[in-house]
C-alpha positions in Angstrom: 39.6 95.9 59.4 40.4 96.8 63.2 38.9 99.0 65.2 40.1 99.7 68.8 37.9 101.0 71.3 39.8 101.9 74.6 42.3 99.3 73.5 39.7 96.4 72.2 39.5 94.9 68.9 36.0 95.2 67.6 34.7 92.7 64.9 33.0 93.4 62.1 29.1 92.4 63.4 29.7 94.9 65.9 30.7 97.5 63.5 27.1 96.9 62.1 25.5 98.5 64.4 26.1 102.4 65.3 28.1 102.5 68.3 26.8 103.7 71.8 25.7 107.5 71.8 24.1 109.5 73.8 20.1 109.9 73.4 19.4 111.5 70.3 17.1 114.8 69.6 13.7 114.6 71.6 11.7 116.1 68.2 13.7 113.8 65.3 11.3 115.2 62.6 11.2 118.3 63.5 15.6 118.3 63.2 14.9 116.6 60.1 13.0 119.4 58.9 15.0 122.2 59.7 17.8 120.3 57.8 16.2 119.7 54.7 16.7 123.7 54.0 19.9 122.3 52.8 18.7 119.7 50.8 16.7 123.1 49.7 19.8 125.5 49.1 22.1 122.8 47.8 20.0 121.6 45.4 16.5 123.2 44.8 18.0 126.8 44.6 21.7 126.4 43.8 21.1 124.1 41.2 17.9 123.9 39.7 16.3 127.3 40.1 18.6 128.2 36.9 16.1 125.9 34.8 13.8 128.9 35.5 16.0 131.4 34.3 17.4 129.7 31.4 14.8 130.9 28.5 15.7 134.1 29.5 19.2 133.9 30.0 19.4 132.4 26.6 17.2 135.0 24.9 19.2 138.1 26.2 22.6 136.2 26.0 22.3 134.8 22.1 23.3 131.4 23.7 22.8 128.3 21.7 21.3 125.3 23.5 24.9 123.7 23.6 26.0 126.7 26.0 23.0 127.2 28.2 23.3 123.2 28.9 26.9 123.1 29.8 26.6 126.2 32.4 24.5 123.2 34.3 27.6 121.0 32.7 30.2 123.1 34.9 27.9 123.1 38.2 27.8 119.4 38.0 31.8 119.3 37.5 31.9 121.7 40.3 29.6 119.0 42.3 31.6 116.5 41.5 34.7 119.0 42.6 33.3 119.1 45.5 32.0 115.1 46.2 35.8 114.3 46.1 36.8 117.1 48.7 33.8 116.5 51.4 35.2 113.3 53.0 38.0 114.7 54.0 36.7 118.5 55.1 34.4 116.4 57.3 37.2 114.6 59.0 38.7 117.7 59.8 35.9 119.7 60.7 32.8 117.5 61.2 29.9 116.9 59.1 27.8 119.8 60.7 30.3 123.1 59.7 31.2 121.4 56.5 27.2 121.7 56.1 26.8 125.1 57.3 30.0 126.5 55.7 29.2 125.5 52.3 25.4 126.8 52.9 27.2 129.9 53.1 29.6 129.6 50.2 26.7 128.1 47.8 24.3 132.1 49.0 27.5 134.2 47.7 28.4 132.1 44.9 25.0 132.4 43.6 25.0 136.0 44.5 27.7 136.7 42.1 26.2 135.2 39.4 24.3 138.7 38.9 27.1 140.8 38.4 28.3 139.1 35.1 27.0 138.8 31.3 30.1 137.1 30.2 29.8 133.1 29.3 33.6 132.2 30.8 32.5 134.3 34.1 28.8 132.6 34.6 30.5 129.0 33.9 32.7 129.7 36.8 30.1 130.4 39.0 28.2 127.9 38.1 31.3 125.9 38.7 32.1 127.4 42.4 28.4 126.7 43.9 28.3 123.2 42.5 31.2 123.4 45.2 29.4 124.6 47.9 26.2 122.8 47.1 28.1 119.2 47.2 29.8 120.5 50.2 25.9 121.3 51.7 24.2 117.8 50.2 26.9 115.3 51.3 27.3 116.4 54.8 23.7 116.8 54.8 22.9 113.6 53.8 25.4 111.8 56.7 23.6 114.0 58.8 20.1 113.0 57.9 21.4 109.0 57.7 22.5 109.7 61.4 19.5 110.8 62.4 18.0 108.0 61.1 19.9 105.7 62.8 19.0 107.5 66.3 15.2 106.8 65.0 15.2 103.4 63.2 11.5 102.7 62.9 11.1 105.9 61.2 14.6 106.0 59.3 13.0 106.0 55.9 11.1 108.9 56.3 13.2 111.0 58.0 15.6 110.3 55.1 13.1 111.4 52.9 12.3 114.6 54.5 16.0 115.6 54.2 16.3 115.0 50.9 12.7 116.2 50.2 13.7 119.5 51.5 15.2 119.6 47.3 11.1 120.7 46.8 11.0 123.4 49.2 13.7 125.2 47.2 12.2 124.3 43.6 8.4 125.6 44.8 10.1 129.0 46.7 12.3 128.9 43.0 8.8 128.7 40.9 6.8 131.6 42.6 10.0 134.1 43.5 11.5 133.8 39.8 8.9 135.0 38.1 7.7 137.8 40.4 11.6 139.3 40.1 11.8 139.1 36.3 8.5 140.5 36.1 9.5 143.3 38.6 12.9 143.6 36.5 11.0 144.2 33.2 12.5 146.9 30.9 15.9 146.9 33.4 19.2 145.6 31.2 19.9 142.0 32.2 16.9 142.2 34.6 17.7 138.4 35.3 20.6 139.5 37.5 17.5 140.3 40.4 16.4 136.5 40.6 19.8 135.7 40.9 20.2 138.2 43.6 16.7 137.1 45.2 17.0 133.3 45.1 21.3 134.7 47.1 19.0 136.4 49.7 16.7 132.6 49.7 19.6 130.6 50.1 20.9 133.2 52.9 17.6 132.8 55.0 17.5 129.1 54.7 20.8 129.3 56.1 20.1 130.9 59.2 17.5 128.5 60.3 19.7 125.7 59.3 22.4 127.0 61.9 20.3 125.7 64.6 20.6 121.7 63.3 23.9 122.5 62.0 25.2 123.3 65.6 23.1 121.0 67.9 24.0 118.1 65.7 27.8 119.4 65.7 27.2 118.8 69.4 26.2 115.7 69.3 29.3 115.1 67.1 31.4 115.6 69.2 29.6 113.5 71.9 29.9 110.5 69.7 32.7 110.8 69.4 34.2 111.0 73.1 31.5 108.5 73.9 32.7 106.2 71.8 36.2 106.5 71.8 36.5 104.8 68.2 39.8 104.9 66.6 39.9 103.4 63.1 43.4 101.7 62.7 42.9 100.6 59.2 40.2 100.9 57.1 37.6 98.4 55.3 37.9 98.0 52.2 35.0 98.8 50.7 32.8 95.9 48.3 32.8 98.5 45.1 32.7 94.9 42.9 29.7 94.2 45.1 28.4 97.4 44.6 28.6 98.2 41.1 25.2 97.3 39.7 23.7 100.1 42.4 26.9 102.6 41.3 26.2 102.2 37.6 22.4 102.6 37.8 23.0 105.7 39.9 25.3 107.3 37.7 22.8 106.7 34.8 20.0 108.5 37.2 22.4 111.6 37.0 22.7 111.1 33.4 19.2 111.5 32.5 17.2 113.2 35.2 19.5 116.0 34.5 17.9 116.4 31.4 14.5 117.0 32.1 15.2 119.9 35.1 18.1 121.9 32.7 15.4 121.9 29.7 11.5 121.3 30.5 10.9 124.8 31.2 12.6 126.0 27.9 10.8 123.1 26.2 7.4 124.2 28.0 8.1 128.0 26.6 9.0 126.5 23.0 5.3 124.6 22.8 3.1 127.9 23.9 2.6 126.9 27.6 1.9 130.7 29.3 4.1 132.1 32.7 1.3 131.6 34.9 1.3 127.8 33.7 4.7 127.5 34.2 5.1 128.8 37.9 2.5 126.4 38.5 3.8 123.4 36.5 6.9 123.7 38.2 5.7 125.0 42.0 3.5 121.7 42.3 7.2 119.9 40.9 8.4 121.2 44.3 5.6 120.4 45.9 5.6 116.5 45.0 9.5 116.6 46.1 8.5 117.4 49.5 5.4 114.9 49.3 7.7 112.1 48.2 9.2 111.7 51.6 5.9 110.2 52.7 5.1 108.5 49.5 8.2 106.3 49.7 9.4 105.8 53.2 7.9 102.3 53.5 9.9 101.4 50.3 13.5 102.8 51.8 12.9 100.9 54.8 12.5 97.9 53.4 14.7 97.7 50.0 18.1 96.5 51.1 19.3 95.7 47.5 19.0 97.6 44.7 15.1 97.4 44.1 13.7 100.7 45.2 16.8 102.5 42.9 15.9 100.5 39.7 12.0 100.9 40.1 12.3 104.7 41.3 14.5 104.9 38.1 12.2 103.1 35.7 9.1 105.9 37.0 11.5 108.7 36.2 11.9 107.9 32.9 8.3 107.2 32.5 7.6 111.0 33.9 10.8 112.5 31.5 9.4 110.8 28.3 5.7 112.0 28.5 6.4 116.0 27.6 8.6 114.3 24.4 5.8 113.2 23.1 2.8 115.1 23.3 2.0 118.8 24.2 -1.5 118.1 26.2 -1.4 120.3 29.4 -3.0 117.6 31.6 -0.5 114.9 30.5 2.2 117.1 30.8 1.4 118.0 34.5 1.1 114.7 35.8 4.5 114.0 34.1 6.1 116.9 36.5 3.8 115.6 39.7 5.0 111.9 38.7 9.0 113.2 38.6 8.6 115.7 41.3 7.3 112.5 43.4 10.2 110.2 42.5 13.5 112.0 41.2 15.1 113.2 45.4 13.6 109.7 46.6 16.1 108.3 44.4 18.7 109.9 46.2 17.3 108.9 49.3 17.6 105.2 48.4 21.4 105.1 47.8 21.6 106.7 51.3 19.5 103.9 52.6 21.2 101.5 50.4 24.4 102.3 52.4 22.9 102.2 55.5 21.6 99.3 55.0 24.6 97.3 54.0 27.7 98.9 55.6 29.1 99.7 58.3 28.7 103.3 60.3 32.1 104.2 59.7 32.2 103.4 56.4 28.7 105.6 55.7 30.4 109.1 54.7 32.4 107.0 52.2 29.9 105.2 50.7 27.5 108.2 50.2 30.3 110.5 49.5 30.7 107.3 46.6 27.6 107.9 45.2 27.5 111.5 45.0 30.6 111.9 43.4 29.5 109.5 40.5 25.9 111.3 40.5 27.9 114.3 40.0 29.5 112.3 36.6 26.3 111.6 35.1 24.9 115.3 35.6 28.6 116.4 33.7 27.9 114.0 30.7 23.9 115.1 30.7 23.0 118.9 30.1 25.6 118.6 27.4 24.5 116.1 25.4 21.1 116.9 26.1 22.2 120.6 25.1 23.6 119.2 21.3 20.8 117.1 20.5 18.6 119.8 21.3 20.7 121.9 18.7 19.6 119.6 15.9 16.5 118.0 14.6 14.3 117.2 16.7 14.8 119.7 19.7 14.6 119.5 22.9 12.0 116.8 22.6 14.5 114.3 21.1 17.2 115.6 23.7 14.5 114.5 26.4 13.9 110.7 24.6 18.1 110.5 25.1 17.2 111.1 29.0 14.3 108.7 29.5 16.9 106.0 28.0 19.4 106.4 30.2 17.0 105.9 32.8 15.3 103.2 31.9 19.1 101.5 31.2 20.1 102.4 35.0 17.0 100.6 36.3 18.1 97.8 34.5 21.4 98.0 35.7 20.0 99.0 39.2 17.9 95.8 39.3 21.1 93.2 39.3 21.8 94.8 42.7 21.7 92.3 45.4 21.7 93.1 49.6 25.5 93.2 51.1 24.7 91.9 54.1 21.7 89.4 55.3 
């Protein structure tokens, strides 16, 4: 690889560390906050709000669990649509729009999603903000790992409290769903008002995330002249090297899929009440954002592939439990225990990258594993979906998850540090 700065050849070591910038934001947890509302819309509203309005989509719909899975099927498709396109939308328009743009896209998209009873018209916008919401996630994740480098003793968290930003979505998801269908009661379709509510959530969180977006599209740009980096030819990247961490990530989208398409719907089928529910999956959320405390010491530290195998073997631990037994206690602590683990997982494949590769080559290693995230979440709801259509349930379709976990740790656990 050579990289020229004002006509010098810079090695490799050098390219370890980010270049020269000016001094980042004075309040680096505070930025961090304010742009974990897109960690929020992308994925905690756009994406797994629908869990919530699944039983009752399915009930006014006459959908079989083979359809209600695959309209999660077909956001995941459009995530991984979307994975592939980011890199090269944020060469041409910076991390920071790319973030706020798709924020934008991913509010209408799941506006729309009101306004039609048809299967074919609800797959594709299901399709169109998994778009948006990869769009939102990626560049929202380069962001967060910049951040972190601007911060290094605090990296780790800061990571986590972008990604952690997923549980402020699911907890706003928990208490605002119900309170709409309620309010929608005897009205035809009365679902369509969540969707319209949770538009209006992902339009709010989008207006305070225009502030990080465009002080951090600054700061961009300041790099960048500061710098003056031009990339003649690019690394290639160690995927050989990387392919334990891939393939244990890819099964994490496999099977944690799974448990946030059908544990609601599950929950409903063994007697749990509403109230019980909205509070089942409100202290989820609430364990998401916690998470970014709980493991920050952990993404620090893990260079290999470590945290992502033992983060994976909890999350099948947590995904298993409501298989096999119906006692509310155990149950809860099996949505505080994945609520507390399933976003850090995320988080440590961003560290992972940071870690072990170069700056330049961070938006291509992330965008790496988000696009083959996105593959397991195509391959899960529906499978999930057609076990659940046969004996056995949902339960059984929820033992298929936990496997696929615990197989990914194993994999995730042959994963050794790139660099020293």
């Amino acid at each position: 690889m050579r990289v020229r700065r004002h006509g010098r050849v810079l090695s490799h070591n050098a390219l370890m560390t980010p270049p020269v910038a000016p001094p980042g934001p004075r309040h680096p947890l505070l930025m961090a906050l304010a742009l974990s509302l897109g960690a929020a819309v992308s994925l905690g509203v756009t994406r797994f709000a629908y869990g919530l309005l699944l039983p009752v989509m399915r009930d006014d719909l006459g959908w079989s669990y083979t359809l209600a899975g695959a309209m999660n099927t077909a956001n995941a498709l459009g995530y991984l649509l979307g994975a592939l396109a980011t890199p090269a939308l944020m060469r041409r328009l910076g991390a920071a729009r790319v973030l706020l743009g798709g924020a934008v896209a991913a509010s209408a998209f799941m506006a729309a999603s009101g306004f039609f009873t048809d299967a074919a018209m609800l797959l594709l916008q299901r399709l169109l903000a998994g778009v948006a919401s990869a769009f939102v996630f990626v560049a929202g994740g380069l962001l967060a790992a910049r951040l972190g480098a601007q911060a290094p003793e605090r990296a780790g968290l800061l990571l986590g409290l972008y990604y952690g930003g997923t549980g402020w979505g699911i907890a706003a998801s928990a208490l605002g769903v119900p309170a709409l269908l309620g309010a929608a009661r005897g009205v035809p379709h009365g679902w369509a008002w969540a969707w319209w509510g949770l538009a209006l959530l992902c339009l709010a969180a989008t207006a305070v995330l225009a502030w990080p977006a465009e002080l951090l599209r600054k700061e961009e740009r300041m790099v960048q002249d500061a710098s003056g980096l031009e990339v003649d030819s690019a690394p290639s990247m160690p995927w050989r090297a990387m392919a334990p961490a891939l393939a244990g990530y890819t099964l994490f989208g496999v099977g944690y899929i799974g448990y946030m398409t059908f544990v609601i719907a599950l929950l409903s089928e063994q007697g749990v009440g509403a109230p019980a529910i909205t509070g089942f999956y409100a202290l989820l959320g609430l364990a998401v954002v916690a998470s970014a405390r709980i493991w920050a010491r952990l993404l620090d530290r893990a260079r290999g592939g470590g945290a992502l195998a033992l983060l994976n073997a909890l999350l099948g631990v947590a995904t298993i439990v409501p298989a096999l037994t119906g006692a509310w206690p155990v149950v809860l602590a099996s949505g505080l225990l994945f609520g507390a683990v399933f976003l850090s997982v995320v988080a440590s494949t961003t560290a992972f990258v940071r870690h072990n590769l170069p700056p330049a080559r961070w938006a291509t290693g992330i965008s790496a594993f988000t696009i083959l995230f996105a593959f397991g979440q195509i391959v899960g709801p529906t499978v999930v979906g057609r076990i659940a259509d046969g004996p056995g349930g949902l339960a059984r379709g929820l033992l298929y998850s936990a496997a696929a976990l615990w197989l990914g740790a194993l994999l995730a656990w042959r994963q050794k540090p790139l660099v020293s």
